[in-house]
Every structure is written in structure tokens, then in C-alpha cells.
VODREN-867971 format. One record per residue (C-alpha): x, y, z; residue in one letter; chain. Coordinates in Angstrom, 2 decimals. Layout:
N
u = X; v = Y; w = Z; res = A; chain = A
...
This chain:
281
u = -1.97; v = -2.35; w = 6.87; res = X; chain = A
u = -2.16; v = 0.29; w = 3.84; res = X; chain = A
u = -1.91; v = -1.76; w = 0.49; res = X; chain = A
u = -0.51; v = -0.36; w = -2.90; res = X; chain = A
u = -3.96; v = 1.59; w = -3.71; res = X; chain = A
u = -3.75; v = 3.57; w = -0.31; res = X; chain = A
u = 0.03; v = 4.20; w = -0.27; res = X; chain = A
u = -0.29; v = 5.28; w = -3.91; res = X; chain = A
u = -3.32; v = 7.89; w = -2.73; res = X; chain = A
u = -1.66; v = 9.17; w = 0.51; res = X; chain = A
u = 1.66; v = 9.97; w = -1.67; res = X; chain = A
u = -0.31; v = 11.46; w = -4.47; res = X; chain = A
u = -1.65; v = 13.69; w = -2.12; res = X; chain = A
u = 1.81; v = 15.30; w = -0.47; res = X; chain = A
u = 2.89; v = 15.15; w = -3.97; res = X; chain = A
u = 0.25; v = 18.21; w = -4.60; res = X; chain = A
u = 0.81; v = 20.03; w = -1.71; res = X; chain = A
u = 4.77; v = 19.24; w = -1.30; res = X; chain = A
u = 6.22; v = 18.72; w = -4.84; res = X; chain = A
u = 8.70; v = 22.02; w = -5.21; res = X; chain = A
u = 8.29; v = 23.39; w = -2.04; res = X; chain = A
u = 10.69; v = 24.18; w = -0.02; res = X; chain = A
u = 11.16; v = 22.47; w = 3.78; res = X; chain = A
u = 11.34; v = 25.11; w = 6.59; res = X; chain = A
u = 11.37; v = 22.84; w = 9.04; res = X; chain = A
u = 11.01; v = 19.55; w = 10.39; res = X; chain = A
u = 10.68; v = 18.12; w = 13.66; res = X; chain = A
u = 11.22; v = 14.64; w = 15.77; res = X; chain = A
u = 8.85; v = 14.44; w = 18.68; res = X; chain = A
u = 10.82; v = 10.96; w = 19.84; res = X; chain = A
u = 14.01; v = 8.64; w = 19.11; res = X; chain = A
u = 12.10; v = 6.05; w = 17.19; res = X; chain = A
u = 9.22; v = 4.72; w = 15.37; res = X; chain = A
u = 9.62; v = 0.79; w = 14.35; res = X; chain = A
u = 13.29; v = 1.34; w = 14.03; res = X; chain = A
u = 15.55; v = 4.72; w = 14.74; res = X; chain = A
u = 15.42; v = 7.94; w = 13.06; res = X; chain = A
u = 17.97; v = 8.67; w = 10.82; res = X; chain = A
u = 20.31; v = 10.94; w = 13.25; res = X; chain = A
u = 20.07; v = 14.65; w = 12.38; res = X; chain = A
u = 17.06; v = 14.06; w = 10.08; res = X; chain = A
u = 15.38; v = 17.10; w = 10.60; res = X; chain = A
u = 18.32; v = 19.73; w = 10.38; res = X; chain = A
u = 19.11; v = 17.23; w = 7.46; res = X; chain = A
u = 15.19; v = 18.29; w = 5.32; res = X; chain = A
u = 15.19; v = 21.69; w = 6.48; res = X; chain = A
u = 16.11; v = 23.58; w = 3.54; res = X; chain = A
u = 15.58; v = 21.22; w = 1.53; res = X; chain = A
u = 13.08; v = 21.57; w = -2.16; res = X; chain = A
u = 11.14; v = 18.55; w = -2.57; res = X; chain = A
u = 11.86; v = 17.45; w = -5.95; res = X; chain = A
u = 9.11; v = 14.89; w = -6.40; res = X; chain = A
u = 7.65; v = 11.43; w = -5.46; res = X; chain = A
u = 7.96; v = 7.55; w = -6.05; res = X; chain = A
u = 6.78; v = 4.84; w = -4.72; res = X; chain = A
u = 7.67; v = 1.34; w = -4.30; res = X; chain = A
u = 5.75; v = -1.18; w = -3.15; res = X; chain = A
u = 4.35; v = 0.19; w = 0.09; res = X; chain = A
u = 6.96; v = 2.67; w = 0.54; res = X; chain = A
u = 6.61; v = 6.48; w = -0.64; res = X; chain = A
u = 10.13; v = 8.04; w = -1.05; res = X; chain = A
u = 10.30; v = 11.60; w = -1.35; res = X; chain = A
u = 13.05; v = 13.37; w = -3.05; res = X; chain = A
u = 14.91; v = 16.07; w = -2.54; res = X; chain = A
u = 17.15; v = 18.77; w = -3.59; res = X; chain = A
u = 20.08; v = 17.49; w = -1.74; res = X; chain = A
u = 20.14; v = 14.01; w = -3.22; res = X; chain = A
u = 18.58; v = 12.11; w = -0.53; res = X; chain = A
u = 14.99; v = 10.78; w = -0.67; res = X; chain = A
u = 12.78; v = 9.98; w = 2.62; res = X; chain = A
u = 11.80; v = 6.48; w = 2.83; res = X; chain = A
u = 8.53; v = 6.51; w = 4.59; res = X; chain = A
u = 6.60; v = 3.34; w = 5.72; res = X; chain = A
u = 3.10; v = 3.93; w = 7.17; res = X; chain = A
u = 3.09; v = 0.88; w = 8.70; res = X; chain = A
u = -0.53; v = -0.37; w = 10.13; res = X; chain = A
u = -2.01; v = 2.58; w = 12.07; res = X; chain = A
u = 0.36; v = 5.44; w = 10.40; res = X; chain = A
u = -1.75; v = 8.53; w = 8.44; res = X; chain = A
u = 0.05; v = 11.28; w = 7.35; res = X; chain = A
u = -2.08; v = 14.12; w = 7.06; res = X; chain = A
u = -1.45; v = 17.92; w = 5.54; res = X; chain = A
u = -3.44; v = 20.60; w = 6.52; res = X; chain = A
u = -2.34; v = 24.41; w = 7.13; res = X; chain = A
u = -0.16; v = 25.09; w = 9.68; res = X; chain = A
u = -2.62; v = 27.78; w = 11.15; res = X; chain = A
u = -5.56; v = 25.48; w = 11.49; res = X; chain = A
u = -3.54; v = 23.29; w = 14.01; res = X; chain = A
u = -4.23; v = 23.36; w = 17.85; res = X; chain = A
u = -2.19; v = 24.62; w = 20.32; res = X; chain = A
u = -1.63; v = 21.28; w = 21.92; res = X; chain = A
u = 0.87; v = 18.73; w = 20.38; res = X; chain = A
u = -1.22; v = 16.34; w = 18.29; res = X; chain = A
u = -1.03; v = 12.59; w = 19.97; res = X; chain = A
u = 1.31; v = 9.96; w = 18.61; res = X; chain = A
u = 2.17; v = 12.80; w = 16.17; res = X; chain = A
u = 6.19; v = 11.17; w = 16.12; res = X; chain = A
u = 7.18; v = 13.44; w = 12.85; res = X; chain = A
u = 6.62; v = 16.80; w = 11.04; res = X; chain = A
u = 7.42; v = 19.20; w = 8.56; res = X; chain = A
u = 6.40; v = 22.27; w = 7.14; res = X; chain = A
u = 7.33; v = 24.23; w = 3.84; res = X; chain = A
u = 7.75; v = 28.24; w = 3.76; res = X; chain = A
u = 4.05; v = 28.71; w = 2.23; res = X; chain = A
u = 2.81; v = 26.94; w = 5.32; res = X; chain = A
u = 1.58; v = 23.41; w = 4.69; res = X; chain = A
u = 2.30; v = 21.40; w = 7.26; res = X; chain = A
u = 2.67; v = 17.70; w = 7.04; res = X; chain = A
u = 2.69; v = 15.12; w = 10.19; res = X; chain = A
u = 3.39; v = 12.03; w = 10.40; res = X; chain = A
u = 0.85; v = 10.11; w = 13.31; res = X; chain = A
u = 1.47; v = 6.46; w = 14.39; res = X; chain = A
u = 0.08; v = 4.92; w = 17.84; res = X; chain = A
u = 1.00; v = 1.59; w = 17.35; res = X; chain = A
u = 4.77; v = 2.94; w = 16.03; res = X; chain = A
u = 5.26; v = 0.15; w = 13.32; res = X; chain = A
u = 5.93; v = 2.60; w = 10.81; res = X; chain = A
u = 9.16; v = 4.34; w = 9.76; res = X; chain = A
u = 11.14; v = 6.60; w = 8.32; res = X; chain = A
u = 15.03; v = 6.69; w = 6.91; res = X; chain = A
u = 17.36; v = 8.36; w = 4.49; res = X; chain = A
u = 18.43; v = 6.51; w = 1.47; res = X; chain = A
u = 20.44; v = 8.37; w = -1.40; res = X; chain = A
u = 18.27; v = 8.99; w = -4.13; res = X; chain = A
u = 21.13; v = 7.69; w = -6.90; res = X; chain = A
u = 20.52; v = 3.69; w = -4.53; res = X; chain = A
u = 16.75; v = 3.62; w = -3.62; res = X; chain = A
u = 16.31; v = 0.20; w = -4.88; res = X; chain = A
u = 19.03; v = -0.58; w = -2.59; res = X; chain = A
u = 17.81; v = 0.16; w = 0.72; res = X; chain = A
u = 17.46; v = -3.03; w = 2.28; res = X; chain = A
u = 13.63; v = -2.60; w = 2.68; res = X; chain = A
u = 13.21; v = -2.24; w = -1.22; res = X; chain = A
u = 16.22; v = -4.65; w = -2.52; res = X; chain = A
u = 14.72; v = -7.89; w = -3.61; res = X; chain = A
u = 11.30; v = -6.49; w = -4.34; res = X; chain = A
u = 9.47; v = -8.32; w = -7.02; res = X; chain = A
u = 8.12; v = -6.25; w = -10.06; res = X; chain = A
u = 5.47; v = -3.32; w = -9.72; res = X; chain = A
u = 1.66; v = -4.55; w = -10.78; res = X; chain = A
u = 0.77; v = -1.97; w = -12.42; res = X; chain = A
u = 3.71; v = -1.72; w = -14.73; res = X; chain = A
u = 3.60; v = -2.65; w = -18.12; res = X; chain = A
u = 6.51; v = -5.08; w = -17.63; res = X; chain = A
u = 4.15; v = -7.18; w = -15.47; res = X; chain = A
u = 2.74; v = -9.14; w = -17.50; res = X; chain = A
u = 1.09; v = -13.06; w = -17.47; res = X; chain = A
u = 4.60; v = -14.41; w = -18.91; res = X; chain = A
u = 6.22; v = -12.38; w = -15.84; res = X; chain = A
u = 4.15; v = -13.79; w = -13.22; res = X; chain = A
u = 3.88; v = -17.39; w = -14.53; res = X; chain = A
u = 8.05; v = -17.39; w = -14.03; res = X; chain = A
u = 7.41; v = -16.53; w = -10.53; res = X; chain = A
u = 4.42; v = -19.40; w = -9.66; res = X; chain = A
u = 6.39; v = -22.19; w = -11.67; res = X; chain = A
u = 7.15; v = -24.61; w = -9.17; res = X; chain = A
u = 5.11; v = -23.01; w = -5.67; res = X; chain = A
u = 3.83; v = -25.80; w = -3.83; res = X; chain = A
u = 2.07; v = -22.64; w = -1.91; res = X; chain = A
u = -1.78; v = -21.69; w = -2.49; res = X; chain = A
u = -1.54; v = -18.82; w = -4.99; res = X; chain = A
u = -2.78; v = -16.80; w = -1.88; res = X; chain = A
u = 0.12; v = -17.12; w = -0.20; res = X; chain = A
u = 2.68; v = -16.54; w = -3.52; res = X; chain = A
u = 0.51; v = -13.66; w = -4.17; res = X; chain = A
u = 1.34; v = -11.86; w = -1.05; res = X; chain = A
u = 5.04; v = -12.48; w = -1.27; res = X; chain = A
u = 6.77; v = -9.23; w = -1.76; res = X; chain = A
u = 9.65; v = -10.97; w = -4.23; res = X; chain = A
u = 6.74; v = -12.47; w = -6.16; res = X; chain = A
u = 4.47; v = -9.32; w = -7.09; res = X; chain = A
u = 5.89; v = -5.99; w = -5.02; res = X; chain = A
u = 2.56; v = -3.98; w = -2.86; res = X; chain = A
u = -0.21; v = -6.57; w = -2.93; res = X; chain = A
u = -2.18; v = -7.20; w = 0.31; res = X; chain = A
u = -4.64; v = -9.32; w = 1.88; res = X; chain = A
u = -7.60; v = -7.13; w = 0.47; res = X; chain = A
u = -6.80; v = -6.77; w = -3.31; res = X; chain = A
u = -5.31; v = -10.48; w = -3.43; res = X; chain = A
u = -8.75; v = -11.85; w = -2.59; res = X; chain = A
u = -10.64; v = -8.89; w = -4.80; res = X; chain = A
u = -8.11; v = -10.13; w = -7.89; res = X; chain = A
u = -8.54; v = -13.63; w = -7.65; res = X; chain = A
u = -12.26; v = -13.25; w = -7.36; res = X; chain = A
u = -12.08; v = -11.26; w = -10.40; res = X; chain = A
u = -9.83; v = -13.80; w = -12.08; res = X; chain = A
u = -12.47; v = -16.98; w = -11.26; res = X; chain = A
u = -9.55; v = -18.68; w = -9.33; res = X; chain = A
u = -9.59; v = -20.35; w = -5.86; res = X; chain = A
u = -7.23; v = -18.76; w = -3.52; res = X; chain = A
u = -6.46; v = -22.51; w = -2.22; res = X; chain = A
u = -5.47; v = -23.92; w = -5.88; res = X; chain = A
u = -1.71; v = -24.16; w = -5.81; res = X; chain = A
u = 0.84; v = -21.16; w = -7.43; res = X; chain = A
u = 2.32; v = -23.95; w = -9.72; res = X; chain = A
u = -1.15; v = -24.38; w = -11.20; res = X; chain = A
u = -1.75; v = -20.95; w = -12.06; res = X; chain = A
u = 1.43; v = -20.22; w = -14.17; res = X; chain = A
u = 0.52; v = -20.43; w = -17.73; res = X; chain = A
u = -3.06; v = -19.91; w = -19.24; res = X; chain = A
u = -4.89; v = -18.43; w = -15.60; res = X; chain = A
u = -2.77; v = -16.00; w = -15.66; res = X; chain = A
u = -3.55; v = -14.15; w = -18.71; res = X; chain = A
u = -6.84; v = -13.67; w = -16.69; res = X; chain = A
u = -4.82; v = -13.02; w = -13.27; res = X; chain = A
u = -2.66; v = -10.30; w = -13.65; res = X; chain = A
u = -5.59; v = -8.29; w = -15.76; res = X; chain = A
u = -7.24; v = -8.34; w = -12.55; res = X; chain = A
u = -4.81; v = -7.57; w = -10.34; res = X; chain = A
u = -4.22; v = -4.42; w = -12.38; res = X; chain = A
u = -7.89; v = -3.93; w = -12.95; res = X; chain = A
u = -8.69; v = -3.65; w = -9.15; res = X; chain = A
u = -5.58; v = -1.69; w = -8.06; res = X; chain = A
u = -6.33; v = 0.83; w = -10.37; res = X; chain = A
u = -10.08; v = 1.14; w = -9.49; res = X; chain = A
u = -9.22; v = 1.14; w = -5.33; res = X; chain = A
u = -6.85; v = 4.20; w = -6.53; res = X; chain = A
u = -9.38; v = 6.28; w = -8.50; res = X; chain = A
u = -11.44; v = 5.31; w = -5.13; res = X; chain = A
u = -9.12; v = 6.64; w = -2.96; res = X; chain = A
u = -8.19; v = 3.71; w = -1.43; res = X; chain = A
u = -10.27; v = 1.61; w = 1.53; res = X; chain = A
u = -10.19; v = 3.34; w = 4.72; res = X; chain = A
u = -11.73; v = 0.07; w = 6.96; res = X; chain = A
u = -9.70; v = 1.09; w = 10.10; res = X; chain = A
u = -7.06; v = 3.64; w = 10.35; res = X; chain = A
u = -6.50; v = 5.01; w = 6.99; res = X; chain = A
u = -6.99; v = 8.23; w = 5.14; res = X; chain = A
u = -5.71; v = 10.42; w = 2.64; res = X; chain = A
u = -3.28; v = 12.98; w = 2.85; res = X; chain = A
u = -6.57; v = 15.88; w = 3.47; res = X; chain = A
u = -7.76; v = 13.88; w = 5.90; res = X; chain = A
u = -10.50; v = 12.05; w = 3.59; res = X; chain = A
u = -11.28; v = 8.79; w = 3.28; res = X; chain = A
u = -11.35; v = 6.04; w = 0.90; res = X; chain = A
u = -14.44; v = 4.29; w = -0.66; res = X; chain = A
u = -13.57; v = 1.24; w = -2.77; res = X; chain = A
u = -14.78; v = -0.92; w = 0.46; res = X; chain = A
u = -18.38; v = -0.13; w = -1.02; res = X; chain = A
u = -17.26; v = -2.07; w = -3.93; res = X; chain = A
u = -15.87; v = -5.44; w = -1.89; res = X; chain = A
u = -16.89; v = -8.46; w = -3.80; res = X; chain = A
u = -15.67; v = -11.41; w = -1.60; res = X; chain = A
u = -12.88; v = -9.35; w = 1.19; res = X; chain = A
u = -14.99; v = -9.00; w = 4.43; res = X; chain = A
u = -18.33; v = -10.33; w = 3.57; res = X; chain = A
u = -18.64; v = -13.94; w = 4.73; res = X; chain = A
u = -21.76; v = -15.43; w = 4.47; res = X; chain = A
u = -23.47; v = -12.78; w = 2.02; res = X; chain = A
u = -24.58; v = -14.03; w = -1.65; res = X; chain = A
u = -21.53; v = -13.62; w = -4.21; res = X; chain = A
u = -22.90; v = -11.03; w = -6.67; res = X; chain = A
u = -21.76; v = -13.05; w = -9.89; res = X; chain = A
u = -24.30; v = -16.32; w = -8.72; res = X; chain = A
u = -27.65; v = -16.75; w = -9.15; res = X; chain = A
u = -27.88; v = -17.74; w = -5.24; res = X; chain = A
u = -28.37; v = -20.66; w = -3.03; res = X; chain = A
u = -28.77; v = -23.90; w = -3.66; res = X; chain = A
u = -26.53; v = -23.61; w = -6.71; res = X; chain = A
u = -24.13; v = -21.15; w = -4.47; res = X; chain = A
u = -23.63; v = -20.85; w = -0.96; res = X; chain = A
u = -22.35; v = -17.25; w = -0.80; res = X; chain = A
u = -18.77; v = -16.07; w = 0.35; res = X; chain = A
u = -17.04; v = -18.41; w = 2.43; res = X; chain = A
u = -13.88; v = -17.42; w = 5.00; res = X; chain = A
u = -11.23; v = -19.56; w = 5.30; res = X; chain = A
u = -7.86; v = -18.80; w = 7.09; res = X; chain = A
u = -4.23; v = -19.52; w = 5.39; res = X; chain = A
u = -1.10; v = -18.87; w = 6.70; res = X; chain = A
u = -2.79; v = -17.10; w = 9.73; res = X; chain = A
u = -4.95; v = -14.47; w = 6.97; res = X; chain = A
u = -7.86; v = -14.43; w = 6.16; res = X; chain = A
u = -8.93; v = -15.11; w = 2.59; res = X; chain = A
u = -12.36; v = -14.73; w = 1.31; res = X; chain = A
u = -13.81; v = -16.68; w = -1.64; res = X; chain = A
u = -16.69; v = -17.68; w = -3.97; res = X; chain = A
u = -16.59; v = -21.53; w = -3.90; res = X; chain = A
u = -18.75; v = -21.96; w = -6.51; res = X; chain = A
u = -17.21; v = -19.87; w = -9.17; res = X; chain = A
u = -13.21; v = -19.82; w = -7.78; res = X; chain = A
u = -11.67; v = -23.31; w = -9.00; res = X; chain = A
């Protein structure tokens, strides 16, 4: 599933093309996705000016000139792709479930096959209200995330910081990628418990959390299965994986075996977390 990084990349991207255009039309090409579509949505954005962009979590929300915003989810195989409207085929584009396209002729669809992402209408004035967003923990990349912040949160998980991590109420858009990139970068074992990592580790922590969103961002993201950026590109911060996905390769940051046996897998909570023993404690 798209992390923060990728969500943030995708939604900078229909920012440029979208932000104060105007909506000609949209267009539902089936009832649902994971849930419903909002009933009339696409007499509802047509006419509309896109105002601008936020995002939360791993939700983009795109505002508009009527005072609603469009909550959009990509879910685990959704892209959303702009591109022309005159450079598309004839043919309808597969497991293309949503579209829309402004009056200079971008056109911006919304493809799914697997259908676990979504799409509502939320007033602008009560985003953080949706029931999706309420209860969100604090954005990492905010300055009011901070060590003191975070150690609140861990005091008193008997979970593996792993786990805590990944809790949306704890920290709000972290995945299974950047979790294991952050803790590597923060020296700590994503087995230790979340109670033992409030206080002093996380003045290291949170650093690196921020430090390795904001690199995957400037990367454009990591496209390892389905996604890519709004023009169709891809990401390339995989090339710069120090523990996620490489099992049994020498950790970059040891001087090799004997003293180090190289990245070790280990599954928590049914996820896969990947970790320097030697140097995570």
C-alpha cells in the first residue's frame, strides 16, 4: 500500500496540473470502489474550481470551490494518473472506476483492480471529521512532532515499537517500509518494546522518521509494485533501501560477517520487518 512519501508525491502532482482549474466533467464507470460513491458525485465536481490540496495521513483531499473536498484513498493497487485528454485511447481504460477532466483538457483517472481504494465527499469546514481521518495521530513531518510528542504516545506499549509505530493514532501515514528504514536509521530494534523507547531513543527516532520521509519524497516515492506518480513516473528511493526488502545482504553500516550477519527478516503481527541485529538494540 502507498505510504506518506508516495501519497504526498501523487497529490503534489494533481496539485500542478489541477490546482485552479476548473472541473468540466467527471465520470463514474461503476457503483463502488471499497465502499459507495458518494451519490451524484460527478454532477456534484463538475463545475467545480479546484481550490487546492491537503493531505492527511494517506488520504489526499482536494478542495473545491463549492466547499466540499474529495477524500481520495488509493488504497493498495490504486494510481491516479493525468495525462491529456487527447493522448487517451479510444477504448475505456481497464479498472479505470473514476475520472475527471478540467476545461484546458487534463484529464485525471482514477485506476484500481483490486477496488480497495475510495473516494467520498466531506465538507471542507469538518475534514478532520470524516470518520477515516478522526482519531488520527499527529503528522511526522510537522514541527509539532517532536521526541516529547512521541514518547507520550509509547509510555506504557507493551507492543514492539514496530507495531506502535504503524498505529495510525500513534504517528498518522507511516508504513511497513519507512518504519523499518527509520528505525534502522535510529539504531533501534524493531522487537524492543514501545515503552522502552519513550524518553532518550527518541530524540534519535523521530529525526529519522522525518529524515527518511522527506528523502523517499524528494525521490518520488518507491514504486516496488503498483505505484506511480501522477505523470505516470516512477519512484526511486527503493535504490536507497537499507534493511526493507533485503534479507540476507550485508547491512551497509557493518564491517561484515563474523562481527555481523547481514539483514535479518522476521515477521510481527503478520508484517514483515527487516533489521540489522547487530547494530538495532
Amino acid at each position: 500500500m502507498p505510504e506518506l512519501p508516495e501519497v504526498e508525491t501523487v497529490m503534489r502532482g494533481l496539485a500542478a496540473v489541477l490546482e485552479g482549474r476548473v472541473i468540466r466533467a467527471a465520470a463514474i464507470s461503476r457503483p463502488d470502489m471499497r465502499w459507495p460513491f458518494p451519490e451524484g458525485l460527478a454532477a456534484r465536481l463538475a463545475g467545480s474550481r479546484v481550490e487546492g490540496f491537503r493531505r492527511r495521513a494517506k488520504y489526499m483531499l482536494m478542495r473545491l470551490s463549492g466547499g466540499d473536498s474529495v477524500l481520495i484513498h488509493l488504497g493498495m493497487s490504486g494510481r491516479m494518473v493525468a495525462r491529456p485528454a487527447g493522448d487517451l485511447p479510444n477504448a475505456p481504460i481497464a479498472h479505470e472506476h473514476f475520472s475527471l477532466e478540467t476545461e484546458e483538457g487534463v484529464r485525471v483517472g482514477f485506476v484500481d483492480p483490486r477496488r480497495f481504494g475510495s473516494i467520498d465527499l466531506v465538507p471542507t469546514a469538518g475534514e478532520d471529521r470524516h470518520r477515516l481521518l478522526a482519531g488520527l495521530g499527529p503528522e511526522p513531518l510537522e514541527e509539532a512532532f517532536s521526541p516529547a510528542v512521541l514518547s507520550v504516545a509509547l509510555a506504557g506499549k507493551r507492543t514492539p515499537v514496530k507495531a506502535a509505530l504503524l498505529d495510525q493514532k500513534v504517528v498518522a501515514g507511516l508504513g511497513n517500509i519507512y518504519v523499518s528504514e527509520a528505525l534502522f536509521r535510529a539504531r533501534i530494534s524493531p522487537r524492543r518494546l514501545a515503552a522502552s523507547v519513550a524518553g532518550a531513543r527518541t530524540v534519535r527516532l523521530v529525526p529519522a522518521i522525518k529524515a527518511v520521509l522527506e528523502e523517499s519524497i524528494a525521490a518520488g516515492g518507491s514504486s516496488l509494485r503498483d505505484y506511480v506518480q501522477a505523470d505516470g513516473g516512477i519512484g526511486f528511493f527503493q535504490e536507497r533501501f537499507k534493511v526493507y526488502d533485503r534479507e540476507g545482504l550485508p547491512c551497509e553500516a557493518c564491517p561484515g560477517p563474523p562481527a555481523c550477519p547481514g539483514i535479518q527478516r522476521i515477521v510481527q503481527s503478520g508484517r514483515a520487518s527487516f533489521y540489522c541485529p547487530r547494530l538495532q538494540r
